[in-house]
N, C-alpha and C positions, 0 to 999 in steps of 0.2 A: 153596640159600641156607640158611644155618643158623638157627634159632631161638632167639628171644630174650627178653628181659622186653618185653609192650606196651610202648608211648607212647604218648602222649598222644590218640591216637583209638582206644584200647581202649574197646569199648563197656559191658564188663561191671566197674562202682564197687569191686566187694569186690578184683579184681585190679589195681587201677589202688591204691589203698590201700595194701594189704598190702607194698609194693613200698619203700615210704619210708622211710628210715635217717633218723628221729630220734631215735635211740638214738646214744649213741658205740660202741656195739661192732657197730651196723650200717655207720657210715663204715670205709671201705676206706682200711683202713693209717693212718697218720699217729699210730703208737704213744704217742713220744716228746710229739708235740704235744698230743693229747686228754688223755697225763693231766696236762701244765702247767694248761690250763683247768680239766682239774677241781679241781686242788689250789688256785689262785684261789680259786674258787668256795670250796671247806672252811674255807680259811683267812679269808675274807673281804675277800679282795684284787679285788673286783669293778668294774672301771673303767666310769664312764658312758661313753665313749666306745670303741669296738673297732671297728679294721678290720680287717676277714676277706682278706688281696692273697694271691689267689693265681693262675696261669693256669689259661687253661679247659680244664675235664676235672680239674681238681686237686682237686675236691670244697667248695672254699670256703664254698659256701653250707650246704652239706650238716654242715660242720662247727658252721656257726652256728647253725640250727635246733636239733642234740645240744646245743649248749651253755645254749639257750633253754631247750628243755625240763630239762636237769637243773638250771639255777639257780632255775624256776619249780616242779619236783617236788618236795613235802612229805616223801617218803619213799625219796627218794636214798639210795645207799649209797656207798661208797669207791670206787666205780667207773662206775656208770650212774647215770640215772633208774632208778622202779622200775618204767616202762613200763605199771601195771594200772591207779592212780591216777585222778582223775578230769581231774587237768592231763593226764598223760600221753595220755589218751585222747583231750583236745580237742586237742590238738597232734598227734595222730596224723593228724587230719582237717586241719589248721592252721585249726581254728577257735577257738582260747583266746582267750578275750575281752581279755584281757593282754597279746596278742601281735599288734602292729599290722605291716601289710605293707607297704608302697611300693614302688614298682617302672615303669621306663622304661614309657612307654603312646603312640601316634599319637594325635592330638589332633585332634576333629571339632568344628562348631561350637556343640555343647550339651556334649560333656565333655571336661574338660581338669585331671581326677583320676582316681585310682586305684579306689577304692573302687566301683563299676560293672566294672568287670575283674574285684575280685580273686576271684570264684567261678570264673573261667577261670584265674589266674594259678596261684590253689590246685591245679585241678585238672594245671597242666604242671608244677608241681615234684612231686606227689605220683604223679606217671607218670615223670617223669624229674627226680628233686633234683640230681644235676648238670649241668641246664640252662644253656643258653647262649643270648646276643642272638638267635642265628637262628631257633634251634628256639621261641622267645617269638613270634618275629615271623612265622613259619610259621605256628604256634599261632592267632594275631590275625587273622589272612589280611591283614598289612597290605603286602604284597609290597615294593617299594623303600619306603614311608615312613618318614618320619626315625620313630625311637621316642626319646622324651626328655622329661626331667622338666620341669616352669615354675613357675613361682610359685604358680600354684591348688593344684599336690601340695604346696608349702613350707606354705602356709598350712593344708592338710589335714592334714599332718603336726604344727602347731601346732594343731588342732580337735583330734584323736585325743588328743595330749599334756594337755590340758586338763583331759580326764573321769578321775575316781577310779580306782586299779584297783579291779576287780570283784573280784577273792580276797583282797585286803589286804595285797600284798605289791608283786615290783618289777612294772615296766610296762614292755616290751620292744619298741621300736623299730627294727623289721630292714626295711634299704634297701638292696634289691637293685642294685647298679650304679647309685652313686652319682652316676658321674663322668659319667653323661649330664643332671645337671642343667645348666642353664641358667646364666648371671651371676646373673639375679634371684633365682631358689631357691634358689641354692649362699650368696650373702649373707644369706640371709633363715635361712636351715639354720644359715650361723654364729651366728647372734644366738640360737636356741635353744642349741647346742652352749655356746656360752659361758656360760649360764645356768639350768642345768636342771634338771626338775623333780627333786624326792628319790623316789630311789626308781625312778628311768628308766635305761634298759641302749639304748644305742643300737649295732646291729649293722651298720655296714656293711661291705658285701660287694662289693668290685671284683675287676677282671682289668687294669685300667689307675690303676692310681692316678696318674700321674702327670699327667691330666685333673681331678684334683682339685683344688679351689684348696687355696694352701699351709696357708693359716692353717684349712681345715678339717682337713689332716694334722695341724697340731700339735697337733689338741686332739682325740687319736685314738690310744689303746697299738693300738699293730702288730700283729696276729696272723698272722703270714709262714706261710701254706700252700704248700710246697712242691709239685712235680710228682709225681704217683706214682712208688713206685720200678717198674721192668719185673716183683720176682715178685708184689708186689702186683695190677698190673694181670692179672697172667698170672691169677693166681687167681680175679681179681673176672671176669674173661671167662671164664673155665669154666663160673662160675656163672651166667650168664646166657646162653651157648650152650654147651647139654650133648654137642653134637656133634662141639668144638674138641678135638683132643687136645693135650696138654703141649706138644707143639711147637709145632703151630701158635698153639697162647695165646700161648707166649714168643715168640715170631718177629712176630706182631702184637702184643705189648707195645712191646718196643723199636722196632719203627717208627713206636709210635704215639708215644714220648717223652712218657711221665706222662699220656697226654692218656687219657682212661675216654670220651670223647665221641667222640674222634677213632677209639681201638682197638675202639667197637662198632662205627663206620662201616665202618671199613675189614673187620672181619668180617662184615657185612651185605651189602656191596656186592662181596664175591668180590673180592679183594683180586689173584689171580692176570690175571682179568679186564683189571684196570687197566693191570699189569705188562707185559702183549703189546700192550696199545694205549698205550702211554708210550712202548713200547721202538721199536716199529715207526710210530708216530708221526715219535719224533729221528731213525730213521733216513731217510727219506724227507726229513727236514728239512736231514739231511747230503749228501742225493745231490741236492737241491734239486731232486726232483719234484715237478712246483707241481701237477699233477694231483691226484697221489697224497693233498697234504696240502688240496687243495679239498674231496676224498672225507672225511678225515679230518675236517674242520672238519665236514660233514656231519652226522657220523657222532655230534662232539661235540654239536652242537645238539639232536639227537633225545632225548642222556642223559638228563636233564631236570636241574637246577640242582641237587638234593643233589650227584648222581653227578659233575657236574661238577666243583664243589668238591669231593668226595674223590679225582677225577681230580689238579686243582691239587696240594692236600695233599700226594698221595701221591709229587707226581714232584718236588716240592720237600723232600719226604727224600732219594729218590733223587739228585736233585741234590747235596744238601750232602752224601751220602756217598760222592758221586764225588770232592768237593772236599778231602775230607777226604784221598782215595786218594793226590791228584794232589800234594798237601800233603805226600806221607810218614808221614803217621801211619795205615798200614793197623788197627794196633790198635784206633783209635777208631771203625772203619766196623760198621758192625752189621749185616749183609745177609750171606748164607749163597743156595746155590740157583743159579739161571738171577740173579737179580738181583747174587749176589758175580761171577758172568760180565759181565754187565754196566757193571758198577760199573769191574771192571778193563780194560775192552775204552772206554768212554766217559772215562773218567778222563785219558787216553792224549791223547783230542781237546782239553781245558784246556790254558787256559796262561794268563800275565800277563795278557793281553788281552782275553780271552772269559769267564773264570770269573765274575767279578765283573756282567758286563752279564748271560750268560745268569738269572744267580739271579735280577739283579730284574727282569728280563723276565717271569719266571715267577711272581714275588710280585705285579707292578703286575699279571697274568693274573687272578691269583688275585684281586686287591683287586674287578677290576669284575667280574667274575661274582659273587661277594657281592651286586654292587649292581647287578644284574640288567641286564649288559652284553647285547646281541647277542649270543649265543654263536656262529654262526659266524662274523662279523665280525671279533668279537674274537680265535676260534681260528686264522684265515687271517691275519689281519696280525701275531701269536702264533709262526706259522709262519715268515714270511718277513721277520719279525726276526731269530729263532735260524739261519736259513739264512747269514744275515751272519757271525754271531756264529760260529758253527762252523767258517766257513771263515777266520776271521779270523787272521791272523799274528801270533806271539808278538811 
């Protein structure tokens, strides 16, 4: 197994720190984009409201944090913060007194706010800043509960907005995944939004905006974060497994498609691994041995829930680059190896009929393992779905 930067149950603080890109020249890639914000910022085109939409693994949040810090950095230059500062310094910990944090929480019957969290929330983006719902909910040990914003965060985000800043400058409201607030919080958010205080930079940070209520979009400039490109991700995985060679970064870039969450899983978890139990899974699924795929369901249940989802993931790329095959456009497949064998040997079995059902057999798989499905349950009747499907006439 290759090696990597900790996460979030790294025991030792000074490495769990040092790790955190709130600098823009620490965010991976997004040239073109960081330096629009920063020329914002210079010019004085600072909008109270930003949302950060980008998919997960796209660095979203990561972008909003560099942007925090160099609009709050006394001693910025044309290009960063100055990173030594004394902002700079408490933003390195995310504890700037200026910089208030909200973020999705499971609700027990004493708290039903943010603030009691956020020393664990601190501590999972400053281990991993391009954190996502699961890895939060991992993090919490809240295993299936809902995580979601309500009214007591609305109303704490109205308490935080209240108090003076401390350095005499802006006051910085970053809300992580907004769009799991509530009806109540999401109305109660707009009534801030529409009248805010001087001086306030509100950041929101989704992957779904389109859970958003509308009229919190329109009162929100866009900041569209793209998907990593494949040599950016290639790059950022070198540097976090020193073990990967060029090829393999690039080969696990473009499977992972922009995703920086997705491409250290997949080099975490032995990516090859997956590929002989994907591959020899469908086949037993095509010869419809029910034995073979009961052993297999087995097999799947023991992975334990990450591996499962990167199990999912991985064979719903493979899938869509089957589709792509069967489509005619081999240029667009990106798979090389026993997996370009694959790709054209499965490709073969598509048609009208099956392409379409197999995918979202494989996505609705993927939806309840998230939400902590039975794994062999769900991999045996998984199974003798696609058994259908495969044999199915065009």
């Amino acid at each position: 197994m290759y090696r990597t930067t900790p996460f979030f149950h790294e025991a030792d603080p000074e490495r769990r720190t040092t790790f955190a890109p709130m600098l823009f020249s620490k965010v991976i890639g997004h040239a073109a984009l960081k330096a629009k914000l920063i020329g914002n910022i210079r010019e004085g085109r600072v909008a109270h409201a930003q949302l950060f939409m980008g998919p997960r693994g796209s660095g979203n949040l990561a972008l909003a944090l560099a942007y925090a810090q160099y609009l709050l950095c006394p001693d910025r230059d044309a290009a960063d913060a100055c990173g030594t500062c004394s902002s700079c310094l408490q933003m390195r910990k995310l504890e700037h007194p200026d910089v208030h944090l909200e973020f999705p929480i499971f609700f027990t019957e004493k708290v039903k706010v943010c603030e009691p969290y956020t020393p664990q929330w601190r501590q999972a983006v400053l281990a991993e800043p391009y954190l996502d719902i699961e890895q939060w909910r991992d993090q919490m040990e809240s295993e299936n509960k809902q995580l979601r914003m309500g009214v007591d965060i609305a109303q704490e985000i109205q308490r935080k907005l209240s108090l003076r800043s401390f350095m005499g400058g802006y006051k910085v409201m970053l809300i992580w995944l907004p769009e799991l607030m509530d009806a109540a919080a999401a109305n109660k958010m707009l009534k801030v939004l529409e009248e805010p205080e001087p001086n306030t930079v509100f950041l929101l940070v989704s992957v779904d905006a389109e859970q958003l209520l509308a009229t919190i979009l329109s009162r929100a400039q866009l900041v569209k974060v793209p998907a990593l490109r494949p040599t950016e991700l290639a790059e950022a995985l070198r540097e976090r497994f020193a073990e990967l060679s060029d090829e393999e970064a690039m080969a696990i870039a473009l499977r992972s498609e922009g995703d920086l969450l997705e491409g250290v899983d997949m080099a975490n978890k032995n990516e090859a691994e997956l590929f002989v139990f994907f591959r020899d899974w469908l086949r037993a699924c095509f010869r419809r041995e029910v034995v073979v795929t009961v052993e297999f369901g087995e097999a799947f249940q023991k992975m334990g829930r990450e591996k499962q989802k990167s199990l999912m993931r991985y064979g719903l790329y493979l899938i869509r680059q089957c589709v792509l095959q069967w489509q005619g456009v081999p240029e667009l497949v990106r798979v090389e190896g026993q997996e370009q064998e694959f790709v054209n040997n499965f490709s073969k079995l598509l048609n009208a009929t099956n392409a379409e059902g197999i995918r979202r057999e494989m996505e609705a798989a993927h939806y309840h393992v998230e939400r902590n499905a039975n794994p062999k349950i769900l991999f045996s009747d998984l199974s003798f779905k696609l058994m259908g499907l495969l044999r199915a006439a065009a």
